[in-house]
C-alpha positions in Angstrom: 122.9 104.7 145.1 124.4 102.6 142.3 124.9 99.0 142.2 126.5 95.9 140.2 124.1 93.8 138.8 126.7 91.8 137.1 130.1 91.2 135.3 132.2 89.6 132.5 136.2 89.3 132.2 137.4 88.1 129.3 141.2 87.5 129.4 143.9 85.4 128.2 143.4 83.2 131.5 139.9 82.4 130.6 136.6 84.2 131.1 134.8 85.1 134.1 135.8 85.9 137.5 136.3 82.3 139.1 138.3 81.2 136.5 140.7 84.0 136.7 140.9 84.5 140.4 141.9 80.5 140.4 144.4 81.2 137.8 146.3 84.2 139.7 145.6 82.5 143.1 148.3 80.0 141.0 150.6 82.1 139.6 149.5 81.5 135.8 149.9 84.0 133.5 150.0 84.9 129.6 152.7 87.2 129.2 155.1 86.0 127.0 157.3 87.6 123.5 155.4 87.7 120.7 157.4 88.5 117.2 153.6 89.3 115.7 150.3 90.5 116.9 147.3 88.9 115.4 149.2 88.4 112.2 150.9 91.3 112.1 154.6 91.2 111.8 156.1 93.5 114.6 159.5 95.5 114.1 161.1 94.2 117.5 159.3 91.6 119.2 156.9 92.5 122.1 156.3 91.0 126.0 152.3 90.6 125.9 149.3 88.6 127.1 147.2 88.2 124.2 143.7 86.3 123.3 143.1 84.0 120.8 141.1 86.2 119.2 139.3 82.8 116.8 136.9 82.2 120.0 135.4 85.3 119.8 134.7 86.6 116.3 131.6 87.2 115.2 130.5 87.2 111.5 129.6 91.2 110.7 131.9 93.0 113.3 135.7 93.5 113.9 137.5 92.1 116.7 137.0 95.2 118.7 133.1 94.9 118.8 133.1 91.0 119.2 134.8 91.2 122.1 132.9 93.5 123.5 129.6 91.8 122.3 130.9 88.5 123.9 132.4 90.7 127.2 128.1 91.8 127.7 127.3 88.8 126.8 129.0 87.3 129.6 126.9 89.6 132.2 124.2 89.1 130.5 124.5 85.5 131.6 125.0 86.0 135.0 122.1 87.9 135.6 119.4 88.7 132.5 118.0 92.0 132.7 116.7 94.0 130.3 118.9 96.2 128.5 117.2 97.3 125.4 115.2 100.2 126.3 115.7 104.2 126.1 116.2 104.0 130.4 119.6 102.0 129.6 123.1 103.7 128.3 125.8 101.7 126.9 128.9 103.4 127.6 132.2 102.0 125.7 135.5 102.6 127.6 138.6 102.5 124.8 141.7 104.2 124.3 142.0 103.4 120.4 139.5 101.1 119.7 140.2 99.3 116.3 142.1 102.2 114.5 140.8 102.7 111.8 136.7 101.7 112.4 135.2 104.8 114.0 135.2 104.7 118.0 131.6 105.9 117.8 130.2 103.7 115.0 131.6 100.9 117.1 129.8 101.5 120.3 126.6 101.7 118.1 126.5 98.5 116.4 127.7 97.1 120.0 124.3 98.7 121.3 122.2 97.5 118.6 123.5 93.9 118.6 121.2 94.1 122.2 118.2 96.2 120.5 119.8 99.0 122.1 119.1 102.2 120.2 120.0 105.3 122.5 123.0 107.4 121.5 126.0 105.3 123.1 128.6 107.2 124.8 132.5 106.5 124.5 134.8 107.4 126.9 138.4 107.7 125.5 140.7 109.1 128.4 144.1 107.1 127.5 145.1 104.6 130.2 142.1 105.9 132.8 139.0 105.0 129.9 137.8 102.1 132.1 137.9 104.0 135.9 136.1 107.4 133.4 133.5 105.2 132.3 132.5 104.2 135.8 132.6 107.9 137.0 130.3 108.9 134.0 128.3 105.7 134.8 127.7 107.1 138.4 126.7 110.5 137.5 124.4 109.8 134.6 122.3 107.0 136.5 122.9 109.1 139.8 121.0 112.4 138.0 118.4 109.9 136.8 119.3 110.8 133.2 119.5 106.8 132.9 118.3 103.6 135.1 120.4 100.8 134.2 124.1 101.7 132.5 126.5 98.6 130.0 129.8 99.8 130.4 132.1 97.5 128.1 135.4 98.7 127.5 138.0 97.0 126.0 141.0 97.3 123.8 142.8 94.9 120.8 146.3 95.3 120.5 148.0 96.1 116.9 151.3 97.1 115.1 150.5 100.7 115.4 149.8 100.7 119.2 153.0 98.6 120.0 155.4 100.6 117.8 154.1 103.3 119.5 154.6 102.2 123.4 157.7 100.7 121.9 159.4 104.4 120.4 158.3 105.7 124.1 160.8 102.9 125.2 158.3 102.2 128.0 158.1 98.6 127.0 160.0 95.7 129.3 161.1 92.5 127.3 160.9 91.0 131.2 157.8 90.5 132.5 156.3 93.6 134.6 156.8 94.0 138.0 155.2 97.1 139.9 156.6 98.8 142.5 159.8 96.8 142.0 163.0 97.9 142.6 164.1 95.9 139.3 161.1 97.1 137.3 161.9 97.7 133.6 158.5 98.7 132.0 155.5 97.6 130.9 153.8 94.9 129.3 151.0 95.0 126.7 148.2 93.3 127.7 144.6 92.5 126.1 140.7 92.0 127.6 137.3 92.7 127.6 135.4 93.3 130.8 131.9 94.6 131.1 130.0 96.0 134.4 126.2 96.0 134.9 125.1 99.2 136.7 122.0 100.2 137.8 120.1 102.3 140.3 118.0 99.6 141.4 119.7 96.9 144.4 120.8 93.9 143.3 121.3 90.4 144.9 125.1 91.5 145.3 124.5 94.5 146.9 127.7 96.1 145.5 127.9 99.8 145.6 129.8 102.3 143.8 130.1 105.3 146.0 131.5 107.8 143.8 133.8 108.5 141.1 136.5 111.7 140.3 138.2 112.8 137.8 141.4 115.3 138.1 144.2 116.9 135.8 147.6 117.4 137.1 147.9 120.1 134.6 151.8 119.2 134.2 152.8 117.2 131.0 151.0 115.6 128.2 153.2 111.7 128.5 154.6 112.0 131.9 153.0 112.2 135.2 152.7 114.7 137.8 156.4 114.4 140.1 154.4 115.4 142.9 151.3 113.4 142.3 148.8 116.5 142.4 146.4 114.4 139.9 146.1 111.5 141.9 146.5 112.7 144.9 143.1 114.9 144.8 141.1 111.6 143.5 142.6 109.9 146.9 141.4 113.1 148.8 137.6 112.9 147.1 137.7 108.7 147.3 138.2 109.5 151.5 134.9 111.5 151.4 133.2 108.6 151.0 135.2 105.8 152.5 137.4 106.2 155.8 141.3 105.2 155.6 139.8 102.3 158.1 137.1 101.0 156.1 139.3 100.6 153.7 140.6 96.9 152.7 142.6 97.7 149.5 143.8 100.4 147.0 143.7 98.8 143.8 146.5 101.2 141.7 147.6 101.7 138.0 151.4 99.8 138.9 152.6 99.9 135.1 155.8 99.0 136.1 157.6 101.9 134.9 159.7 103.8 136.7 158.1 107.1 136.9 154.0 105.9 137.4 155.2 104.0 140.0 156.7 106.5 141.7 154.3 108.7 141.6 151.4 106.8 142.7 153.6 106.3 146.0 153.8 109.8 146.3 149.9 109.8 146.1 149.4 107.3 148.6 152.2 109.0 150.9 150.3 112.3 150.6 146.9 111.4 151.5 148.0 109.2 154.1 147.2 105.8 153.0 150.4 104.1 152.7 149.8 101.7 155.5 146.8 100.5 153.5 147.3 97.1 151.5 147.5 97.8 147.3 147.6 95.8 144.8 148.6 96.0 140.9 147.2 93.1 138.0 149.7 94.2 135.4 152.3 91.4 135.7 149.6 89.1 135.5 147.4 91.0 132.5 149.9 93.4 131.2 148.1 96.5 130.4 145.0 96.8 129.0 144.5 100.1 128.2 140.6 100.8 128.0 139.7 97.5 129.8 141.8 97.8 132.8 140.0 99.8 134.8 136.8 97.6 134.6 139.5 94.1 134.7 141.1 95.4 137.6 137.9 96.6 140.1 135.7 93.6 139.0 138.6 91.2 140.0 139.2 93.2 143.0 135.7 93.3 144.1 135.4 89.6 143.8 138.2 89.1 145.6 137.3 91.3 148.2 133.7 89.6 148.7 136.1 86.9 149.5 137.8 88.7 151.9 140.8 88.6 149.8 143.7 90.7 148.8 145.3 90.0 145.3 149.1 89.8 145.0 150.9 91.9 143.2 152.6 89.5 140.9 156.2 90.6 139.8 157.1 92.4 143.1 159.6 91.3 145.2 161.4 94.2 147.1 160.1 98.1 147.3 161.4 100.2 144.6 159.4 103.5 145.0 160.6 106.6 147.4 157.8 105.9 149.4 157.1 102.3 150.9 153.2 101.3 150.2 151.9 97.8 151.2 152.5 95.6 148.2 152.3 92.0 148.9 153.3 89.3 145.8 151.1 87.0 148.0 147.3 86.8 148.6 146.0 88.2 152.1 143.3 88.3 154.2 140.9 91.0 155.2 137.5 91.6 157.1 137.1 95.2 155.3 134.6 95.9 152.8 136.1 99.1 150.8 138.0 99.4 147.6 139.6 102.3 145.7 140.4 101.6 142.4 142.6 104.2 140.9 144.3 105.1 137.2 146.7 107.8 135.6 147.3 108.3 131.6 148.8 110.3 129.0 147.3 113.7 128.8 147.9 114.4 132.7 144.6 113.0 133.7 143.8 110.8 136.4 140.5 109.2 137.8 139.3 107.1 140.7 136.3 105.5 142.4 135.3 103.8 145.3 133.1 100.5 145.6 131.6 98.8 148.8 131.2 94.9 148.6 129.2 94.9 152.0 125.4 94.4 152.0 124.7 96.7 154.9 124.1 99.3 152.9 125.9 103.1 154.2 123.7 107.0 153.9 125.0 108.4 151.3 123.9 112.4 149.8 121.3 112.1 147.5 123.3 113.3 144.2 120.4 113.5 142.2 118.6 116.1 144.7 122.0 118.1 144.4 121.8 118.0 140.3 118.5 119.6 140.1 118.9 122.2 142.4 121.2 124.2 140.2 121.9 124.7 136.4 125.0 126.2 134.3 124.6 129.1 132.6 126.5 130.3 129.6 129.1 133.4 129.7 130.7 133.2 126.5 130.9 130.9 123.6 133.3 130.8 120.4 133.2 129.8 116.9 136.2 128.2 114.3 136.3 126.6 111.3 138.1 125.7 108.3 138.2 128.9 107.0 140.7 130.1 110.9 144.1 130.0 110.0 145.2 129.0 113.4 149.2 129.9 113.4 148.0 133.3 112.4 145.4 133.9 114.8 147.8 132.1 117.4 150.6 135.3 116.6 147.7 138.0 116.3 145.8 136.9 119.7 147.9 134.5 121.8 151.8 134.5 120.6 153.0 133.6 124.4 152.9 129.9 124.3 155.8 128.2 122.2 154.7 124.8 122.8 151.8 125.9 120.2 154.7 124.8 117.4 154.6 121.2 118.7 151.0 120.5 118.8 148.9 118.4 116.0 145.9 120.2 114.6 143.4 119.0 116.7 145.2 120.2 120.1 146.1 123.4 118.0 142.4 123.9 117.1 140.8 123.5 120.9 143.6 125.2 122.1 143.0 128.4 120.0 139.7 128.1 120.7 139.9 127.9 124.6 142.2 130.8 124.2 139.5 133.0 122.7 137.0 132.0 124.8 138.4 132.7 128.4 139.6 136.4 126.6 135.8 136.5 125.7 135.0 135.8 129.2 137.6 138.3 130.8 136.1 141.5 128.3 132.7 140.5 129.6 133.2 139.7 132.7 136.6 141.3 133.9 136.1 140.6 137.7 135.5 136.6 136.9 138.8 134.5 138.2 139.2 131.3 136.2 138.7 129.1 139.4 141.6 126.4 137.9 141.1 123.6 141.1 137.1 123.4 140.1 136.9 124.0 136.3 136.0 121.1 134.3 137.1 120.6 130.7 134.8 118.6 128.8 135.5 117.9 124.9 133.7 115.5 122.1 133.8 114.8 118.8 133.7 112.6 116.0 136.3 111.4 114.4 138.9 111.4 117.7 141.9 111.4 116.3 142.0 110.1 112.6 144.4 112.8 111.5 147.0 112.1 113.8 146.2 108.4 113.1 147.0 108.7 109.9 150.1 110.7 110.5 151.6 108.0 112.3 150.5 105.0 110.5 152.7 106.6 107.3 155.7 106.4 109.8 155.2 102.6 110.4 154.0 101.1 107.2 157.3 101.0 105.3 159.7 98.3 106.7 162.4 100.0 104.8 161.3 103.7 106.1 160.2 102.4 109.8 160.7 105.8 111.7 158.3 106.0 114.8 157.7 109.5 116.7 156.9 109.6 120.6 156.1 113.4 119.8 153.3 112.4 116.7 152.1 108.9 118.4 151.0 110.8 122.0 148.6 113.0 119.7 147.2 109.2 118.7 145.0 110.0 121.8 142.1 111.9 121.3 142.4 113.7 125.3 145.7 114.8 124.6 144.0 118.4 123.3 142.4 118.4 126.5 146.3 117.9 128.6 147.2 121.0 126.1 144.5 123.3 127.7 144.9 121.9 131.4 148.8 122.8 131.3 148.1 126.2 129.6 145.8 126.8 132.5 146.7 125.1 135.4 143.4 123.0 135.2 143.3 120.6 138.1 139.4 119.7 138.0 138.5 116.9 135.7 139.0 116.5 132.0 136.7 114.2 129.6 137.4 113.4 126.3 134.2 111.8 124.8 133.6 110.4 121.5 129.9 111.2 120.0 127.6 111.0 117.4 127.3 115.1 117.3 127.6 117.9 119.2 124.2 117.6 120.1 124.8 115.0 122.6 127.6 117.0 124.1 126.1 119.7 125.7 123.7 117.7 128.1 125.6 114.9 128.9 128.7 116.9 130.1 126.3 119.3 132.5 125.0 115.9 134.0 128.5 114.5 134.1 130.8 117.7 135.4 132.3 116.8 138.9 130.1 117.7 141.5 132.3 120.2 143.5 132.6 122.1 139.7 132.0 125.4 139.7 133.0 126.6 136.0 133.0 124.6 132.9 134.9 124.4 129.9 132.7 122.4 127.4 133.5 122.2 123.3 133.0 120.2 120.3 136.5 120.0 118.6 136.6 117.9 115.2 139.4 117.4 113.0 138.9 114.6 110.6 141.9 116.4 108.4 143.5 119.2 107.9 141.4 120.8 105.7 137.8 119.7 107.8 138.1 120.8 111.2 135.9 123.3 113.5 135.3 123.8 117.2 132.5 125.6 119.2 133.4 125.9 122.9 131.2 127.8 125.6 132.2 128.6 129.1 129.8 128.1 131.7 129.5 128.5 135.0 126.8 127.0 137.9 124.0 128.9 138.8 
């Protein structure tokens, strides 16, 4: 079983839990227009919450790793454990980090600030980063790879990051209000939250029960219209929590038209729409790789409360499918939450948590991880030298979309496409089993290329010309979304950013999905477009 030995919030309402649950409990909030972001003169101006970022710097590291420092900190504070040996992980949850410091040299100096000094991990999954982090939490402390687990995650906003939500037109100038049937968009949002885990029990006695991960294998910047992503984390969240035990599903609720939407589907679909849900994002707006650690921390407290938190912004149901939104606070006796998130490359994640102290059987997961291996059926090399278009016409040439893609979805997607033709001349009687295949990919440099791509768009005032179809291939999973359409992939997909591809291999085995049965698992790195190279092996279990 894991537990929370402790937790941190850092947000525009103040820091810590108490502070912010008395802040929404009044209606405050941050989110106001902002014609600059920490200095930085915006085209159009922007609805946000944002920190005063002069309260936490710290001399020797950007604004990305100070509030992270200060976010562990905080935890730290609460309850002092020892998190400097090789049985503790930190795990960094972030969809872009600070841009243009590397994702992975970030997460180490976070480590080392503490004495840490094993290979951190960092879990860049777009909008679900902070609900991935937990999952991979679970399974690494739940196979006994790790004891104790610091996942930070955490996200400062930035001209690049706006203009990019902005040229998606997914941005309200009105504050955000899920669910509604006058919502208009999102809000940009900043924080830094941080969760203790451990496999020891705490004084809380706060469990998480399990974690999943699942493509919807349908577009790489819209979700699924019939919520087949979502819908299968709901299915594996009831396998460990009944619809009755349940007090609250806390959801993504962007605001936008079509997440909302199809979250009710989900909820409709696995038969949960009588159960109370709540959204924080027209209180935080969102943010990205700290909002699935903001959002179940302040949902657990509350719930230890036996509280509900409104749904601030929402007045009258907007979605196909009524769900129980409530703008005010209520009242429950239940002990179960499901927190749940969706993001840009058509993956979506979920876990469930227990506040109660009595403390529920659960399967011994780490039993289940040492009874069976993965064994490798084929594996495939590419480099620099590959001219991909051309090896695209010679072995693939069905797949038009190929035209649209940056280089690094083009790479792992070429590759991918040799390797499951490997598989099929060695093993022609093998079915790609597409509900329980797992796609795992790391690298280095996540996407620099494409970074840089877009910055050139947005630097000149005088030549400001934005793309929606170059700033979606700013996120580093988006290669994996490519491969999961291609293939109908509905297990999970994990993007992680690494030191090398040393580190890949054994921490995907430990962190596939449990109910995997083949795996997809590569090292794709594109730094530019003359250094790039993937090696991807499919295995399966044995």
């Amino acid at each position: 079983m894991i537990y929370l030995h402790s937790d941190h919030i850092i947000t525009p309402l103040g820091e810590g839990c108490e502070a912010n649950l008395s802040a929404i409990g009044q209606g405050d909030c941050r989110l106001r227009m902002h014609e600059s972001v920490h200095d930085e003169a915006l085209m159009t101006p922007v609805m946000a919450s944002l920190l005063d970022m002069s309260s936490y710097r710290i001399a020797g590291y950007t604004l990305f790793e100070s509030l992270c420092i200060r976010a562990v900190e905080g935890a730290l504070r609460q309850e002092a454990i020892p998190v400097d040996g090789d049985e503790c992980v930190f795990i960094v949850s972030s969809t872009k980090g600070d841009i243009w410091c590397s994702m992975f040299d970030s997460a180490q100096h976070i480590a080392q600030y503490f004495g840490n000094h094993v290979a951190p991990i960092v879990v860049s999954t777009a909008c679900t980063s902070g609900v991935s982090a937990q999952f991979v939490a679970q399974r690494l402390l739940e196979s006994g790879t790790y004891e104790k687990a610091v996942v930070v995650g955490c996200d400062v906003q930035c001209k690049f990051i706006i203009s990019g939500f902005q040229c998606f037109k997914a941005l309200s100038e009105e504050r955000c209000a899920p669910f509604d049937k006058d919502r208009s968009g999102l809000n940009a949002g900043e924080a830094a939250a941080c969760m203790i885990l451990s496999r020891s029990c705490s004084g809380l006695g706060w469990q998480l029960l399990g974690g999943s991960v699942h493509n919807d294998a349908n577009h790489i910047s819209g979700p699924s219209r019939t919520a087949e992503g979502s819908l299968r984390c709901l299915q594996d969240m009831l396998g460990y929590v009944t619809e009755r035990e349940l007090a609250v599903v806390s959801v993504h609720g962007t605001g936008t038209a079509y997440n909302d939407e199809m979250e009710s589907i989900a909820l409709y679909r696995a038969g949960l729409t009588d159960v109370p849900v709540t959204a924080l994002k027209g209180v935080y707006g969102h943010t990205m790789g700290a909002a699935g650690l903001l959002e179940t921390i302040l949902s657990l407290h509350a719930l230890a409360d036996g509280q509900i938190l409104p749904t601030a912004g929402y007045r009258e149901q907007g979605t196909t499918y009524a769900v129980n939104v409530s703008k005010d606070v209520r009242s429950t006796n239940k002990h179960a939450l499901v927190k749940m998130l969706s993001g840009f490359g058509g993956v979506n994640a979920a876990v469930a948590w227990n506040v109660s102290k009595t403390q529920p059987v659960q399967d011994d997961i780490a039993a289940k991880t040492a009874s069976y291996g993965w064994e490798t059926v084929a594996e495939v090399r590419l480099d620099a030298s590959t001219d991909l278009v051309a090896l695209y016409r010679e072995k693939v040439g069905d797949w038009p979309k190929f035209f649209k893609m940056d280089l690094l979805s083009r790479l792992g997607f070429v590759a991918v496409e040799l390797l499951l033709q490997k598989v099929k001349a060695f093993c022609p009687d093998m079915e790609l089993d597409t509900e329980h295949c797992d796609l795992i990919l790391g690298n280095r440099s996540a996407s620099l290329k494409n970074d840089t791509d877009y910055q050139a768009t947005i630097e000149d005032t005088d030549n400001y010309y934005p793309s929606p179809a170059l700033f979606v291939y700013t996120l580093p999973n988006i290669v994996t979304g490519e491969i999961a359409i291609r293939h109908h992939l509905m297990g999970a997909t994990l993007c992680y950013i690494l030191d090398s591809e040393e580190q890949l291999h054994p921490l995907a085995e430990v962190t596939l999905a449990e109910n995997a049965t083949q795996a997809i698992i590569g090292w794709v790195e594109c730094s530019d477009s003359t250094h790039y190279c993937a090696n991807v092996a499919f295995k399966v279990k044995c």
